[in-house]
C-alpha positions in Angstrom: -68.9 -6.6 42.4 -66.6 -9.4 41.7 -63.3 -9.3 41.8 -60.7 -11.4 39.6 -59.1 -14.1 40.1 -55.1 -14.1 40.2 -53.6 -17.8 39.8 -49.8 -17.5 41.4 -48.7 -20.4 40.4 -47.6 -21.3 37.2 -47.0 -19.0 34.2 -49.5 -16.6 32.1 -50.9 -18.9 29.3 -51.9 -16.2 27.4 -48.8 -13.8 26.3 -46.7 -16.4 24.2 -46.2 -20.0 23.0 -43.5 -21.4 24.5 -43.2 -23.8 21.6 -43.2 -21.6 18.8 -40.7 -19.3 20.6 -38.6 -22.5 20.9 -38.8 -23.6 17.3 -37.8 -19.5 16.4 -34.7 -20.6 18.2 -33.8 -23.4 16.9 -34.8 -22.1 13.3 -31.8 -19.3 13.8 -29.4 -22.1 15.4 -29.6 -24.4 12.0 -29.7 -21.0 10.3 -26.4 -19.8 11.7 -24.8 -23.1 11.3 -25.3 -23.4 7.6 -24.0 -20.1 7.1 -20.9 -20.5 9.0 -20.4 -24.1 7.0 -21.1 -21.9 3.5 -18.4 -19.4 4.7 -15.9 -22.2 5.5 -16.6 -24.0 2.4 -15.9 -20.8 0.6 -12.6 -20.1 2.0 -11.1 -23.1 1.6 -12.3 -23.1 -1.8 -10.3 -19.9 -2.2 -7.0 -21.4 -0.5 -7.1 -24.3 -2.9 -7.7 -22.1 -5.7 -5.8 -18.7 -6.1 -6.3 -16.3 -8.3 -3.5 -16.9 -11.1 -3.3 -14.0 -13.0 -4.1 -10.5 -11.5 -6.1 -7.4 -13.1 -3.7 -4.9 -14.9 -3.5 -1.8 -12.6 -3.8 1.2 -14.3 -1.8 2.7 -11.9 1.1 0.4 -12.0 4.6 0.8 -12.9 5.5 1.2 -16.4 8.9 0.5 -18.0 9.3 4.4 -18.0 9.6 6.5 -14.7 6.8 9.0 -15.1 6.6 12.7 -12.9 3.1 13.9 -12.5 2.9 17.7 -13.8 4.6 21.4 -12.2 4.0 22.2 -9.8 5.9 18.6 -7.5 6.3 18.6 -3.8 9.3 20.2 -2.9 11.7 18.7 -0.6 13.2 21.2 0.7 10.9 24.1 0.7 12.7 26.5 3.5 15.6 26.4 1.2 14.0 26.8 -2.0 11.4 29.3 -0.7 14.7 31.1 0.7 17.2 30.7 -2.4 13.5 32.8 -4.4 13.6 35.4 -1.9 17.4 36.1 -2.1 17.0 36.2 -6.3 13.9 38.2 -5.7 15.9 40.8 -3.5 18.9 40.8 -6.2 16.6 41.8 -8.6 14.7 44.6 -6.8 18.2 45.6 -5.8 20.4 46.1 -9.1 20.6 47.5 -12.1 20.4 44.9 -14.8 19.0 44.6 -18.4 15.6 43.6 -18.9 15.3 43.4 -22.6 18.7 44.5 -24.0 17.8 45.1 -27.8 15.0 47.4 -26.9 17.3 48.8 -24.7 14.8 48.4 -21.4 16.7 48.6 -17.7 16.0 48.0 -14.3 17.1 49.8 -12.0 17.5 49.3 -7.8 13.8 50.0 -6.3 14.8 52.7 -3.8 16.7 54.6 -6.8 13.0 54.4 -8.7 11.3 55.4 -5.9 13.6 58.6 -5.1 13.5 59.7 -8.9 9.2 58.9 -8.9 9.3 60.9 -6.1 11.3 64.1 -7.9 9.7 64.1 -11.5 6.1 63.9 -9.5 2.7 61.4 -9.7 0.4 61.9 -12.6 -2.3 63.4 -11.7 -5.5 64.0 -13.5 -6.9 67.3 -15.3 -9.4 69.2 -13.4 -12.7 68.9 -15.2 -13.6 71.8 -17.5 -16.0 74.1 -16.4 -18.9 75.3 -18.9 
């Protein structure tokens, strides 16, 4: 049996072209440099040249101070949330008019509960028996 033959000097001929991987990087050199000179020309092509007259924004002020639709962001909502409570409770808590010319009242909650509680819950007919 034979056995093969290692040359240690030198390189391996056989896994690449030296030249071809040279010319590769020179291809993506010039490549790089003519699109670094295209973005250069391009922006000072811009600074030279602005853009006179912008786009209409959709979006943009108009001569008229618009609100977008209820319900808004409050600004103060502890206050407000507490000024609703304290209406809330006034109304659960006195006697008042609800529709006067039908002559409808409201009366405290705790005074409607006591008289529920006397005149009774309805309750439903037991079912009749054939």
């Amino acid at each position: 049996m034979m056995e093969p033959r290692h040359n240690s000097i030198g390189h391996e001929t056989d896994t690449g072209d030296v030249r071809v991987i040279g010319l590769t990087a020179f291809g993506l050199a010039i490549g790089i440099a003519i699109v670094l000179l295209l973005v250069y020309a391009i922006f000072e092509y811009l600074v030279h040249h602005p853009m006179l007259i912008s786009p209409a924004n959709p979006l943009g002020e108009t001569s008229q101070q618009q609100f977008p639709p209820q319900p808004r962001i409050e600004e103060y909502p502890a206050v407000e949330l507490k000024q609703l409570h304290s209406r809330e409770e006034s109304i659960l808590s006195t006697y008042g008019w609800t529709d006067k010319k039908a002559g409808v009242v409201r009366i405290p909650i705790d005074r409607a509960m006591e008289l529920q509680l006397d005149r009774g819950f309805p309750t439903r007919r037991e079912a009749v028996k054939k």
